[in-house]
TIRO-2110 file (N, C-alpha, C; in Angstrom, 1 decimal):
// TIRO-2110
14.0, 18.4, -23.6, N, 1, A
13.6, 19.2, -22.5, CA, 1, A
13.0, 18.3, -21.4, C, 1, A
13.3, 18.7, -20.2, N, 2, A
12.7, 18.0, -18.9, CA, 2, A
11.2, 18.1, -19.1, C, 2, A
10.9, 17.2, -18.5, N, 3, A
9.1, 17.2, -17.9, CA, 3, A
9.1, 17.0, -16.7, C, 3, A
8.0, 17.6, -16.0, N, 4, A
7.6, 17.8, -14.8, CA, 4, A
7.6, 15.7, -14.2, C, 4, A
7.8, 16.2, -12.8, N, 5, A
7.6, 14.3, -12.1, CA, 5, A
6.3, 14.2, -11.7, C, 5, A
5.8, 13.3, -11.5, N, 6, A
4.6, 12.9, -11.2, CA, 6, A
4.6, 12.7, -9.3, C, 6, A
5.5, 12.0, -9.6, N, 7, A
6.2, 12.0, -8.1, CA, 7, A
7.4, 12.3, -7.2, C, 7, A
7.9, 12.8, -6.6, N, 8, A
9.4, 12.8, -6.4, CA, 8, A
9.7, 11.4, -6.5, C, 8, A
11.8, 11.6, -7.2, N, 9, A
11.6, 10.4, -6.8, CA, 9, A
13.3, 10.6, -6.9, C, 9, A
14.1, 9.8, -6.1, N, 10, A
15.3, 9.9, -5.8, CA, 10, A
16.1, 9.1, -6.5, C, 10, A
17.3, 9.1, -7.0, N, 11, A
18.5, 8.6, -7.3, CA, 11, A
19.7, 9.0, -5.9, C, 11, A
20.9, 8.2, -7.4, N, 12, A
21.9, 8.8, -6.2, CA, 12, A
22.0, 10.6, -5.5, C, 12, A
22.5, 10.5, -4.1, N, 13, A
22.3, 11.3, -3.3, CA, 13, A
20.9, 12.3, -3.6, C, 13, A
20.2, 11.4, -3.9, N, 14, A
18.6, 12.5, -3.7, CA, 14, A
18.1, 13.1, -4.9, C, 14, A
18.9, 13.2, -6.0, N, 15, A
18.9, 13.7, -7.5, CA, 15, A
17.1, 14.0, -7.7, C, 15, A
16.3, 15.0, -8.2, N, 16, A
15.1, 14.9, -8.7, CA, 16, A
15.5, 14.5, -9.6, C, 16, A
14.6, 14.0, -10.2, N, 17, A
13.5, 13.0, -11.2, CA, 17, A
14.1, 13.6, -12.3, C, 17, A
14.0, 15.0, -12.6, N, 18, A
14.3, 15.7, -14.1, CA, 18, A
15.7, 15.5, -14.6, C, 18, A
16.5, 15.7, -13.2, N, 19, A
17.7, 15.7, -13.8, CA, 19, A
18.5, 14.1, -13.8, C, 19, A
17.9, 12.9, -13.6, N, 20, A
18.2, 11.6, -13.8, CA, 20, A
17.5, 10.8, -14.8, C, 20, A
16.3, 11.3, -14.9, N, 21, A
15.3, 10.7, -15.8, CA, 21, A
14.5, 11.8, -16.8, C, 21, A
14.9, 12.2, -17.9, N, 22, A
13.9, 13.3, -18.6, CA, 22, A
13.8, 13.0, -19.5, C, 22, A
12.6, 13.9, -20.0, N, 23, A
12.1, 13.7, -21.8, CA, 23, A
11.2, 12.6, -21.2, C, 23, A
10.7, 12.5, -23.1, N, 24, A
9.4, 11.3, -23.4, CA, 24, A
10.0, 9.8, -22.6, C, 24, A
11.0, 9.5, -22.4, N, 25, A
11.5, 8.4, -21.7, CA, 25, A
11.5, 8.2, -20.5, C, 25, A
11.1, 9.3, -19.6, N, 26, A
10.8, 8.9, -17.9, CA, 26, A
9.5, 8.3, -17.8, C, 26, A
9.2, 7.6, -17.6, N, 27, A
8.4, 6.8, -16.6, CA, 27, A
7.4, 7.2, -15.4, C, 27, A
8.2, 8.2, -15.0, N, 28, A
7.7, 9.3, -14.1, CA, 28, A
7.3, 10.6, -14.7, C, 28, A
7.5, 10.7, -16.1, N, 29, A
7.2, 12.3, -16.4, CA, 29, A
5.7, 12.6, -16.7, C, 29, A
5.0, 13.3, -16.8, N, 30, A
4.0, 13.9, -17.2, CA, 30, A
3.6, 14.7, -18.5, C, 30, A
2.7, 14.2, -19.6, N, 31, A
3.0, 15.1, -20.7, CA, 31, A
1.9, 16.6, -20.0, C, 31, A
2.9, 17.7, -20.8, N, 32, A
2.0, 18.9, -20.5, CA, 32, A
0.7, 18.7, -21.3, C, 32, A
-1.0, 19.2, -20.1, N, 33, A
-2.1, 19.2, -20.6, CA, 33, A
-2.0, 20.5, -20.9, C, 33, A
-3.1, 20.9, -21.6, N, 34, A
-3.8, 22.1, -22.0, CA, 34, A
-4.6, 22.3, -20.9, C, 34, A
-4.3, 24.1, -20.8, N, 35, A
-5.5, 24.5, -19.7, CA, 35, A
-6.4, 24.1, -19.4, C, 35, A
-7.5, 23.8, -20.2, N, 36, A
-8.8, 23.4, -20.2, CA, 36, A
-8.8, 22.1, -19.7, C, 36, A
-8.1, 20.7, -19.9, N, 37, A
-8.1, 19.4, -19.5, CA, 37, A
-7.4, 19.2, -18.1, C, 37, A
-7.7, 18.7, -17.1, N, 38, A
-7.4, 18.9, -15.4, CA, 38, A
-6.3, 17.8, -16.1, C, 38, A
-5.0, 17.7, -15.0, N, 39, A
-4.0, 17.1, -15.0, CA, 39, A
-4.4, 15.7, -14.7, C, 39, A
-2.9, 14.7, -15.7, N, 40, A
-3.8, 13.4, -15.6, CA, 40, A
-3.1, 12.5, -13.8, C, 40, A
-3.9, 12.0, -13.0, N, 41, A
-3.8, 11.4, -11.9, CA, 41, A
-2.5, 10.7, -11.6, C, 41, A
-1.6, 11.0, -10.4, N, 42, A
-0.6, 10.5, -9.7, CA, 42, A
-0.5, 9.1, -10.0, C, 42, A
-0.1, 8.6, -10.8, N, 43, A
-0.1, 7.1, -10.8, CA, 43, A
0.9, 6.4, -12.1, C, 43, A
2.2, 6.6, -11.3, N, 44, A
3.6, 6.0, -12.0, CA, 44, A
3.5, 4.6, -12.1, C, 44, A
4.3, 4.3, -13.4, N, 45, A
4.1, 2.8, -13.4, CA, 45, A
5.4, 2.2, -13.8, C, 45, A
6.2, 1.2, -13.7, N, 46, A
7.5, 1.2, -14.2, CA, 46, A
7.0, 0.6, -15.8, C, 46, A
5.8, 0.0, -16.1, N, 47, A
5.9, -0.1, -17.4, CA, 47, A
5.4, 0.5, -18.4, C, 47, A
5.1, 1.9, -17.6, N, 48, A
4.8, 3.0, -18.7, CA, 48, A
5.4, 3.3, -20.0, C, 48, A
6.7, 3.4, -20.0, N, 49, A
7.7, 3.3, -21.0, CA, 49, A
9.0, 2.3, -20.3, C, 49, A
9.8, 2.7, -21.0, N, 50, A
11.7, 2.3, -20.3, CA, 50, A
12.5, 3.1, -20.8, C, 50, A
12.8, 4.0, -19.8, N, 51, A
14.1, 4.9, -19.9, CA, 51, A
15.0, 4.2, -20.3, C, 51, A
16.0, 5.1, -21.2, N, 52, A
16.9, 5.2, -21.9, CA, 52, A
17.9, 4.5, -21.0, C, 52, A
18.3, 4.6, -19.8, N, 53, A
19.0, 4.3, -18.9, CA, 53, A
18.5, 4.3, -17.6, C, 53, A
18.5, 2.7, -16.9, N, 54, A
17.6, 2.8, -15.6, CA, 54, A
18.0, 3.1, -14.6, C, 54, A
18.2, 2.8, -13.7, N, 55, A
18.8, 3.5, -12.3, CA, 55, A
19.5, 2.1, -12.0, C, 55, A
19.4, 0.8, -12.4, N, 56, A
20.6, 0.1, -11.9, CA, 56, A
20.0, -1.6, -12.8, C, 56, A
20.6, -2.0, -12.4, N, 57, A
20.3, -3.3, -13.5, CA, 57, A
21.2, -4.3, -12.8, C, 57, A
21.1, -6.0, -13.3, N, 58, A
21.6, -6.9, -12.6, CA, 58, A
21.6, -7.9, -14.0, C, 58, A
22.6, -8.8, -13.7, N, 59, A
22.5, -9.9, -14.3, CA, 59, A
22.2, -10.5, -15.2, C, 59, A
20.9, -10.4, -14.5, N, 60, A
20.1, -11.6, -15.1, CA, 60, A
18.8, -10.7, -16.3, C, 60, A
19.1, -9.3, -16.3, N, 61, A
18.5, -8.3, -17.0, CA, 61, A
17.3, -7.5, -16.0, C, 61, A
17.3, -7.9, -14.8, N, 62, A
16.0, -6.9, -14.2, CA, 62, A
16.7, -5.6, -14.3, C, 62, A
15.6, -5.0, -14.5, N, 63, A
15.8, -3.2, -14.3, CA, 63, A
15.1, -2.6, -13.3, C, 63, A
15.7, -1.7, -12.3, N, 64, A
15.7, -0.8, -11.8, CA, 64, A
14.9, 0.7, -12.4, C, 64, A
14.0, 1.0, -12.6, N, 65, A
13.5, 1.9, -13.3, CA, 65, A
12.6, 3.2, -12.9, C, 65, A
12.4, 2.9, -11.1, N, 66, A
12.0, 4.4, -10.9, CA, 66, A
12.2, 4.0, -9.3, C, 66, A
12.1, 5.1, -8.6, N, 67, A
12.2, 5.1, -7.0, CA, 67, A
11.1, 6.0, -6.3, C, 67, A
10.0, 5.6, -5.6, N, 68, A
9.5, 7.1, -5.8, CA, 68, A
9.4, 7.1, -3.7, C, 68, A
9.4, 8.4, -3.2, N, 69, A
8.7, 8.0, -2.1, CA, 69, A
7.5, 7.7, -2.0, C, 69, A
6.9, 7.6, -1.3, N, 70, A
5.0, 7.5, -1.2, CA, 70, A
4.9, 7.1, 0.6, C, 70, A
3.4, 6.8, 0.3, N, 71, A
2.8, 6.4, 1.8, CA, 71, A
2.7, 4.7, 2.1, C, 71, A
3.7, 4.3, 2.9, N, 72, A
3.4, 3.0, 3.3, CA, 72, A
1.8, 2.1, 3.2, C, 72, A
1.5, 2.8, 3.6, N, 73, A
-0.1, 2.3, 3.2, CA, 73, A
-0.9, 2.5, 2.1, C, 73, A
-0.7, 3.4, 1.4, N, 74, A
-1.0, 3.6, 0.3, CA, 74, A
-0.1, 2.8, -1.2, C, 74, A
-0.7, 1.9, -1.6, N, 75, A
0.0, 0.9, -2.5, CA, 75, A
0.1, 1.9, -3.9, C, 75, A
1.2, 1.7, -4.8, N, 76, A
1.5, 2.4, -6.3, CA, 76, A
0.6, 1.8, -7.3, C, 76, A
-0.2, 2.4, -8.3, N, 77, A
-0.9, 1.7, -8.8, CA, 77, A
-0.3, 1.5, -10.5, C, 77, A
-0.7, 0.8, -11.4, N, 78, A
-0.1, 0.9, -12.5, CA, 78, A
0.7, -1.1, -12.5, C, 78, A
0.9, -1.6, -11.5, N, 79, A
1.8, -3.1, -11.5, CA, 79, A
1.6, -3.2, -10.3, C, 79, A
1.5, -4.9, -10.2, N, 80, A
1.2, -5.6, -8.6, CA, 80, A
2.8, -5.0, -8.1, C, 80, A
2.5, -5.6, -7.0, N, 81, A
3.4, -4.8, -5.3, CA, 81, A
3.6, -6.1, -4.4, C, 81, A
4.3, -7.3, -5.7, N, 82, A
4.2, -8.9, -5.1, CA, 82, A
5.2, -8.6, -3.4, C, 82, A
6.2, -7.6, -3.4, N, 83, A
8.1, -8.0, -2.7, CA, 83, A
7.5, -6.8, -1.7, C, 83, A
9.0, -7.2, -0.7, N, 84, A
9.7, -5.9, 0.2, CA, 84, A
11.1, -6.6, 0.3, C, 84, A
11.9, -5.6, 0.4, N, 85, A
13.3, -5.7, 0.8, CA, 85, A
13.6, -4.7, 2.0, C, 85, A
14.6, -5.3, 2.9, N, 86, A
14.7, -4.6, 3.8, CA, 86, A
16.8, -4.4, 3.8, C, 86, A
16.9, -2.8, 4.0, N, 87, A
18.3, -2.5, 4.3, CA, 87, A
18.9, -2.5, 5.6, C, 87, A
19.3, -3.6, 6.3, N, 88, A
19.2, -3.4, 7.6, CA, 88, A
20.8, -3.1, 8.3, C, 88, A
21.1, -2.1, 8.8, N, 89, A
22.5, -1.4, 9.2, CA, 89, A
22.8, -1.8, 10.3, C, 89, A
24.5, -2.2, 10.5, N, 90, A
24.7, -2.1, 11.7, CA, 90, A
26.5, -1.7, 11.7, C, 90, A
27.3, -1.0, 12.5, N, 91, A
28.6, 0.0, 12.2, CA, 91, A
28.9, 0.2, 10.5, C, 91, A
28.0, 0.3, 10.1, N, 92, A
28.6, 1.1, 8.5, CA, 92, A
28.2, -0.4, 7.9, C, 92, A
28.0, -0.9, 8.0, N, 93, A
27.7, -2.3, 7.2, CA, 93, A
26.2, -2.7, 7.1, C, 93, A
25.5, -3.0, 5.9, N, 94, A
24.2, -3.6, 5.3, CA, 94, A
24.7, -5.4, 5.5, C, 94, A
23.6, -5.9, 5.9, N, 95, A
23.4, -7.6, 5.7, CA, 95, A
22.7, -8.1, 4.4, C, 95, A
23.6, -8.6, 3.5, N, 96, A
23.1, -9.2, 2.4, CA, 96, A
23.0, -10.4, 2.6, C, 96, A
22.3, -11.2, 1.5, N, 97, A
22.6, -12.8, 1.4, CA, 97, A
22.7, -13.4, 0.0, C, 97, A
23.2, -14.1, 0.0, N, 98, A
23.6, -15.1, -1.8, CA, 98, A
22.4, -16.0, -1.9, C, 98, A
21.9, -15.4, -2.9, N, 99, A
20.8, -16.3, -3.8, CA, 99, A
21.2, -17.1, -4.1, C, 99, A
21.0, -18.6, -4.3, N, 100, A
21.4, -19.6, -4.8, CA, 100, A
21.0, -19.7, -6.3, C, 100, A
19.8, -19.5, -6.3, N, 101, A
19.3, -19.9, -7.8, CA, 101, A
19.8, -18.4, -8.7, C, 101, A
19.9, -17.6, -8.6, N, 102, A
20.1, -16.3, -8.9, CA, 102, A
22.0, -16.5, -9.3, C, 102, A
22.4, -16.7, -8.0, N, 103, A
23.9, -16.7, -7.7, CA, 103, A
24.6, -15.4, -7.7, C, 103, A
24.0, -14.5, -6.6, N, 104, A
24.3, -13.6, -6.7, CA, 104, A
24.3, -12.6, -5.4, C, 104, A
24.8, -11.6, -4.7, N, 105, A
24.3, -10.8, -3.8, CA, 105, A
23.4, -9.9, -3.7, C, 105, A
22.2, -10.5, -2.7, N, 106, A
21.3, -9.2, -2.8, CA, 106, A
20.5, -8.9, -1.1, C, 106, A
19.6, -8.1, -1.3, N, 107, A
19.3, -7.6, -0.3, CA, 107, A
18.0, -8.8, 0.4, C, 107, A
17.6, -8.4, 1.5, N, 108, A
16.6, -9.8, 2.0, CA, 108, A
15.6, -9.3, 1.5, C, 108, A
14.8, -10.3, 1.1, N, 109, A
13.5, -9.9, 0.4, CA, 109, A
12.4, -11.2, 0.1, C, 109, A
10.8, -10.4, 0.1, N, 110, A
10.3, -11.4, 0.0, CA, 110, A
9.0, -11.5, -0.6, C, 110, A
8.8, -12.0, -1.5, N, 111, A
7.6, -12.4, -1.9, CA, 111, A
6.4, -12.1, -0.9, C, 111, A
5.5, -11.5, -1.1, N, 112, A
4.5, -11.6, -0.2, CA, 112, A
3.4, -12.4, -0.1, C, 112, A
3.1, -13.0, 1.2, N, 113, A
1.8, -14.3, 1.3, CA, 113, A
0.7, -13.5, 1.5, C, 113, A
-0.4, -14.7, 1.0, N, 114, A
-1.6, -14.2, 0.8, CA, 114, A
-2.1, -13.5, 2.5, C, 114, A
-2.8, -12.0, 2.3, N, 115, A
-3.1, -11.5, 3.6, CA, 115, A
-1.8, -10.5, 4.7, C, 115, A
-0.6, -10.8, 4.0, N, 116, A
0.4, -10.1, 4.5, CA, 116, A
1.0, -9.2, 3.6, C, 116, A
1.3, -8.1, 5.3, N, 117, A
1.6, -6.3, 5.0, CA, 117, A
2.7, -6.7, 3.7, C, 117, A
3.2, -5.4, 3.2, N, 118, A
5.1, -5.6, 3.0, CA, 118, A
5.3, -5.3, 4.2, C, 118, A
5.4, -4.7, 5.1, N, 119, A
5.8, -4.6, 6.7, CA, 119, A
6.0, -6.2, 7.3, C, 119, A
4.8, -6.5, 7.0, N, 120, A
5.6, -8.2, 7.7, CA, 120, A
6.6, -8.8, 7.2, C, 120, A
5.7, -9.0, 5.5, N, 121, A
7.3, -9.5, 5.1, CA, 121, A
8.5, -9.4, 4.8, C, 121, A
8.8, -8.0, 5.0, N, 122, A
10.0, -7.4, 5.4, CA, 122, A
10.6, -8.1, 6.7, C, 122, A
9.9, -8.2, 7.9, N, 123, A
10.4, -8.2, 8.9, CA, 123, A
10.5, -10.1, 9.2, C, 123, A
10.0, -11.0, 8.5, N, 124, A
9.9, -12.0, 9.0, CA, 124, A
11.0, -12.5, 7.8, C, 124, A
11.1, -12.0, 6.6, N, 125, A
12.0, -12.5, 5.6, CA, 125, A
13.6, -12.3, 6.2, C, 125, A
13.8, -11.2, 6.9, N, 126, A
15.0, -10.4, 7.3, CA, 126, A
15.1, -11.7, 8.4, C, 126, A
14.3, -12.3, 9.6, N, 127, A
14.5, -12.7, 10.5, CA, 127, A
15.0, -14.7, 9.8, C, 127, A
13.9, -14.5, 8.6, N, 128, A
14.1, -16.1, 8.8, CA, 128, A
15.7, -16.2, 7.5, C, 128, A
16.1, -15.1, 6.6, N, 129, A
17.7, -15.5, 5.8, CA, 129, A
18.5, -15.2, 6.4, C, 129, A
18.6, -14.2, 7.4, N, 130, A
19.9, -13.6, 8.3, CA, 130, A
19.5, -14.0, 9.3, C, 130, A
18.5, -14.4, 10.5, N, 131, A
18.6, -14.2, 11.8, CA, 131, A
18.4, -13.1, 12.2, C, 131, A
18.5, -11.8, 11.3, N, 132, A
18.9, -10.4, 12.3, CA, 132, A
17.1, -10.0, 12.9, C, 132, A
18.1, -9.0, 13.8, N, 133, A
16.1, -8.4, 13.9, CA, 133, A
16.3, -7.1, 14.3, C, 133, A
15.5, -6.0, 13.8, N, 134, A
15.8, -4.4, 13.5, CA, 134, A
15.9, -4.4, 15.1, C, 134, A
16.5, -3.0, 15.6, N, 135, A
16.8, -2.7, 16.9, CA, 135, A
15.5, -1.7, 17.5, C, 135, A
14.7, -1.3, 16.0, N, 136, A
13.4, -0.4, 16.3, CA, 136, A
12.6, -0.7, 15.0, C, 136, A
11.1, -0.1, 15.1, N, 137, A
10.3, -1.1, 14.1, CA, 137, A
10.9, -0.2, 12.6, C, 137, A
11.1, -0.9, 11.8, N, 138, A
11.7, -0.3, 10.2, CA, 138, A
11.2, 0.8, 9.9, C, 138, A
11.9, 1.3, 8.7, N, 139, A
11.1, 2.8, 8.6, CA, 139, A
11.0, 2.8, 6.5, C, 139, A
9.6, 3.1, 6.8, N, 140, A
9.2, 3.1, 4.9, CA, 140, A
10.1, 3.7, 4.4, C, 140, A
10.9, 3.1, 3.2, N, 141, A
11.1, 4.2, 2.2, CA, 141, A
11.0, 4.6, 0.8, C, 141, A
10.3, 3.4, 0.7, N, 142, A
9.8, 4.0, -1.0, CA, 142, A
8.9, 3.0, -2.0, C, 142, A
9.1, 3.2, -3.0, N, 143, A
8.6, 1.8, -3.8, CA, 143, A
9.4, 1.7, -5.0, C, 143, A
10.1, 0.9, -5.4, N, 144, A
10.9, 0.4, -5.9, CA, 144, A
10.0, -0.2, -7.1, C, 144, A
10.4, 0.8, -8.6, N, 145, A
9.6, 0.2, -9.6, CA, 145, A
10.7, -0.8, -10.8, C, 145, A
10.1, -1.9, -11.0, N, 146, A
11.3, -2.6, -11.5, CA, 146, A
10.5, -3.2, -13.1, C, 146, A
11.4, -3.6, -14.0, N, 147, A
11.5, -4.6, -15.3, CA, 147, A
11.9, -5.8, -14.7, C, 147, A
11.6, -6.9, -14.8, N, 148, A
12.0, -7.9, -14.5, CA, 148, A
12.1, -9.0, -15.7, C, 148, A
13.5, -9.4, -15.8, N, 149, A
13.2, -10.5, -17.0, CA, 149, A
13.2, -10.1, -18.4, C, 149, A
13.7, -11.2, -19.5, N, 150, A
13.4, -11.1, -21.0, CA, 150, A
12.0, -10.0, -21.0, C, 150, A
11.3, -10.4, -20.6, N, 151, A
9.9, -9.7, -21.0, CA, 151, A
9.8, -8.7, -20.3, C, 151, A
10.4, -8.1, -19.5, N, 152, A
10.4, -6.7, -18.6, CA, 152, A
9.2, -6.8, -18.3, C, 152, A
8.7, -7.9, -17.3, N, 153, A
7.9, -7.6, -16.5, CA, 153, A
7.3, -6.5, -15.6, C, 153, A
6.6, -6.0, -15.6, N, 154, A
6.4, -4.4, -14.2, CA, 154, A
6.1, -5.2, -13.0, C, 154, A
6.9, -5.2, -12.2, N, 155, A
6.9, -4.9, -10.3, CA, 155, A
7.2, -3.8, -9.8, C, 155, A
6.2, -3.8, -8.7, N, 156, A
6.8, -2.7, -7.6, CA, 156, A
7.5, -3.5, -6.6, C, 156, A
8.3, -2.9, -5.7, N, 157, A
8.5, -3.9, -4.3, CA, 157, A
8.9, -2.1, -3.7, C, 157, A
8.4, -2.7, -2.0, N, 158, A
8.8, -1.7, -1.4, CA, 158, A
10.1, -2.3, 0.1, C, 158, A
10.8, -1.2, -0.2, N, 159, A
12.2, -0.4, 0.3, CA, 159, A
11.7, -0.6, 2.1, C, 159, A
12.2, -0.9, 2.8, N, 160, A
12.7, -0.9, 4.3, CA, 160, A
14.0, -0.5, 5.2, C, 160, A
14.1, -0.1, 5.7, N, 161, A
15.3, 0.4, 6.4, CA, 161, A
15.5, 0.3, 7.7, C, 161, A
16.1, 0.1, 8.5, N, 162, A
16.6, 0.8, 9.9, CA, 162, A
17.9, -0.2, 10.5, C, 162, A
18.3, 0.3, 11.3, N, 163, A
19.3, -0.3, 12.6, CA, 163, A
19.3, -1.8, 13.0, C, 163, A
20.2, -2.7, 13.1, N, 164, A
20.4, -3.8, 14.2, CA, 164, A
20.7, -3.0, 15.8, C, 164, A
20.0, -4.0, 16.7, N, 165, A
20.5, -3.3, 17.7, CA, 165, A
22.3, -4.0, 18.2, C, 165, A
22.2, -5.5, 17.2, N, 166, A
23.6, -6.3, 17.8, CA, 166, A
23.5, -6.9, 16.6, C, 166, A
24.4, -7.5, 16.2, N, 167, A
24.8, -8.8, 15.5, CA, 167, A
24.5, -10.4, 15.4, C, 167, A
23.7, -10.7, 15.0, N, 168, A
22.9, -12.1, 15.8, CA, 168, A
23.7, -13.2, 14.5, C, 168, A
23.8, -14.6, 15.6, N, 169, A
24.5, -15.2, 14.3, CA, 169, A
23.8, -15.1, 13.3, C, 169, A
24.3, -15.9, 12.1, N, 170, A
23.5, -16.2, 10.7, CA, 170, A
23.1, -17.7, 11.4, C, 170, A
22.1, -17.7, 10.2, N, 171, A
21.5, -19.4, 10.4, CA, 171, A
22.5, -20.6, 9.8, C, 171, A
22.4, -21.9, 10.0, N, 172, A
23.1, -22.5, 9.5, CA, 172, A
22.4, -22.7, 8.5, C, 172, A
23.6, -22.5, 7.1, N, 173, A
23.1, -23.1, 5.9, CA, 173, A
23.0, -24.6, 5.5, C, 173, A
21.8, -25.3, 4.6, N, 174, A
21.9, -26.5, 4.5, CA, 174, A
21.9, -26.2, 2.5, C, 174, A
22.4, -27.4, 1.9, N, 175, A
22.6, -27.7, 0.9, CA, 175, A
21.3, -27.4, -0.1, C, 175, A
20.1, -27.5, 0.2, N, 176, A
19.1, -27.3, -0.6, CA, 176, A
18.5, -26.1, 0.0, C, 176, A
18.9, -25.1, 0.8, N, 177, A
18.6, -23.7, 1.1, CA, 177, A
18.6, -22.5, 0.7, C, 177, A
17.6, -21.9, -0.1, N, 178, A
17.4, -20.7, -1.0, CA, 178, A
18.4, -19.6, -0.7, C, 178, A
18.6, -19.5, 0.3, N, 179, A
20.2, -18.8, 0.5, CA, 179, A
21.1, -19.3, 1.1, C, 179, A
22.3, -19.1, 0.0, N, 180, A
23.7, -19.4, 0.3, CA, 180, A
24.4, -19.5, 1.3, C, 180, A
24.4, -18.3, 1.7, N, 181, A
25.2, -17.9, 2.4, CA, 181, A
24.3, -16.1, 2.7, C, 181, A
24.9, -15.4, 4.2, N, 182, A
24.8, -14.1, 4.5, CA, 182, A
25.9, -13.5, 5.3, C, 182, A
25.9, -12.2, 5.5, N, 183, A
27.1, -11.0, 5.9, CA, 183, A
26.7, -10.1, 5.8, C, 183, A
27.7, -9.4, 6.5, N, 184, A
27.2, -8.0, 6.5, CA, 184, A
28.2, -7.6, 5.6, C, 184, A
28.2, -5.9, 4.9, N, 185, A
29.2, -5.7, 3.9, CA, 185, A
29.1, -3.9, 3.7, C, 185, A
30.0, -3.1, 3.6, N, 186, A
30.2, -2.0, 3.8, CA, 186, A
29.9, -1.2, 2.2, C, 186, A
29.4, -2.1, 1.6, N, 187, A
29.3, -1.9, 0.2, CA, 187, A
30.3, -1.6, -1.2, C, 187, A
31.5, -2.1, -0.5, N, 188, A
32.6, -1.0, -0.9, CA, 188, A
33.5, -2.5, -1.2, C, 188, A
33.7, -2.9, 0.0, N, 189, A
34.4, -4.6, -0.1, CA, 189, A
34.3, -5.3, -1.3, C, 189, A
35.4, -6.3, -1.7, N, 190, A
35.0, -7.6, -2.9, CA, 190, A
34.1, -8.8, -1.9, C, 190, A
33.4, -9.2, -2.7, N, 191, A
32.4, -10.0, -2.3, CA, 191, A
32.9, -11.0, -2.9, C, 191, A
32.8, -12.3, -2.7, N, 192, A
33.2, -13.9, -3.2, CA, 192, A
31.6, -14.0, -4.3, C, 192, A
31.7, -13.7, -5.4, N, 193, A
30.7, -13.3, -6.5, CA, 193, A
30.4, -12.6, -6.8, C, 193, A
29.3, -12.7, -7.9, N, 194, A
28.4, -11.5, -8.2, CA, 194, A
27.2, -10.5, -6.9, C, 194, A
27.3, -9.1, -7.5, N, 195, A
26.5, -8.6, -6.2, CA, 195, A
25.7, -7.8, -7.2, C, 195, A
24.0, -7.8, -6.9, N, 196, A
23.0, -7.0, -7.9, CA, 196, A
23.4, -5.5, -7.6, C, 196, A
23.1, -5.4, -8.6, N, 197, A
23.7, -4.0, -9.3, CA, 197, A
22.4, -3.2, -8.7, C, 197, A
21.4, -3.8, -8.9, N, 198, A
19.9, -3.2, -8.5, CA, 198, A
20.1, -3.3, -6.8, C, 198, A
20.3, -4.0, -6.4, N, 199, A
20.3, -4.1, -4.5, CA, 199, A
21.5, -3.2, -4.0, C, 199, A
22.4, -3.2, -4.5, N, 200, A
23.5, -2.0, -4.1, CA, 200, A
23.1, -0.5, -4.3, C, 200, A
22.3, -0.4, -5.4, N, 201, A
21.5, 1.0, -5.3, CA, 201, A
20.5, 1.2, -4.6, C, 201, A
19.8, 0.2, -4.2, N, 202, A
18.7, 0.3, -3.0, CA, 202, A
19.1, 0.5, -1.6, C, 202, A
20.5, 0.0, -1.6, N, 203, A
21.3, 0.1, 0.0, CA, 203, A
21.6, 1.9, 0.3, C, 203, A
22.5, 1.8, -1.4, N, 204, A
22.9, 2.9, -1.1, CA, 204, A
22.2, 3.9, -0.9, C, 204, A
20.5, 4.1, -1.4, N, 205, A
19.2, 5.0, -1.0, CA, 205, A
19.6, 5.0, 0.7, C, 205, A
19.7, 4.1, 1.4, N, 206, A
19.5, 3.9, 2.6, CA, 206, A
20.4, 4.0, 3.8, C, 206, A
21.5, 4.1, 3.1, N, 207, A
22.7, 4.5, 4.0, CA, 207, A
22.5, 5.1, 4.9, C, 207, A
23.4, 5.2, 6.4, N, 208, A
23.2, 6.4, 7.2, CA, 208, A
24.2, 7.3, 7.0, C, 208, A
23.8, 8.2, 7.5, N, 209, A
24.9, 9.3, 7.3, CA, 209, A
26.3, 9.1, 7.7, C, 209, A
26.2, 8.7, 9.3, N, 210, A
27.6, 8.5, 9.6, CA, 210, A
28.1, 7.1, 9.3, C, 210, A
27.9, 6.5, 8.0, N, 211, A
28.7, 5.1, 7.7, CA, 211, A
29.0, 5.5, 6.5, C, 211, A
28.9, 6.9, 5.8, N, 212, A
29.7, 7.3, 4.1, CA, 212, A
31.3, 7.4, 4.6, C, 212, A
END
């Protein structure tokens, strides 16, 4: 039987919670209280349990395990909120880059420094692996609860989105450079490697309408 979400939270094309993630194995579900005990507090955690099946997975074993929206300012509680990734569009195409150490395609993203938003480092990670720079300021879209690793670590990282106004070169790559290589990519194309299985479901959250 479905249980109620704690939060909305989206899969492919916008799916609720019940019908992608249900039963004792959502992460997001809520067990029913009894009348008398007040309902227990909004606060998803990706390592509450691990669904039977996550919303996307990679390589190297991280899981994808809940998506929820929320408030930019208001952080998820339950696992630190180290990352941001940003989906940045421009004619039907997202800008990825190749992880070196990873070796693989994923979205720009970044660790956050001590005293900075995820808003910044969305916006300065995006600027310093691709060169690109949004064409208007990004737009929140979620928090991204993940397993990371043999040990299924709990992270959150939060989701970014919006427009290039133009195409700016890429940077030149040097030999000992955390990223490989970058491009833009329609999601659809073969890629020269592996591409995270987790970052292509986070684009695809972000698509615009007129690039399906």
């Amino acid at each position: 039987m479905s249980r109620p979400c704690r939060w909305p939270f989206i899969g492919w094309g916008g799916t609720a919670c019940t019908a992608l993630c249900a039963g004792a194995d959502c992460p997001m579900a809520v067990s029913p209280s009894p009348s008398s005990s007040p309902p227990p507090s909004p606060s998803p955690s990706p390592s509450s349990s691990v669904p039977a099946v996550p919303l996307a997975v990679d390589e190297h074993g991280n899981r994808l395990v809940s998506f929820t929206f929320g408030v930019e300012h208001v952080l998820p509680d339950g696992a630190p909120m180290p990352m941001a990734l940003t989906a940045l569009w421009h004619g039907g195409e997202v800008v990825v880059v190749r992880d070196r150490e990873r070796d693989q395609w994923e979205l720009p993203g970044a660790q956050l420094e001590p005293g900075e938003s995820p808003r910044q480092a969305a916006v300065r990670e995006l600027a310093e692996e691709t060169g690109q720079v949004p064409g208007r300021p990004l737009r929140f879209v979620g928090w991204a609860g993940f397993l990371l690793g043999p040990g299924r670590r709990a992270e959150y990282g939060a989701l970014f989105t919006g427009p290039a106004a133009w195409r700016r070169a890429f940077p030149a790559v040097r030999s000992y450079d955390e990223i490989a290589a970058a491009r833009w990519w329609d999601l659809t194309a073969p890629l020269p490697g592996r591409v995270s299985g987790i970052d292509r479901y986070l684009a695809l959250l972000t698509r615009p309408e007129n690039a399906a």
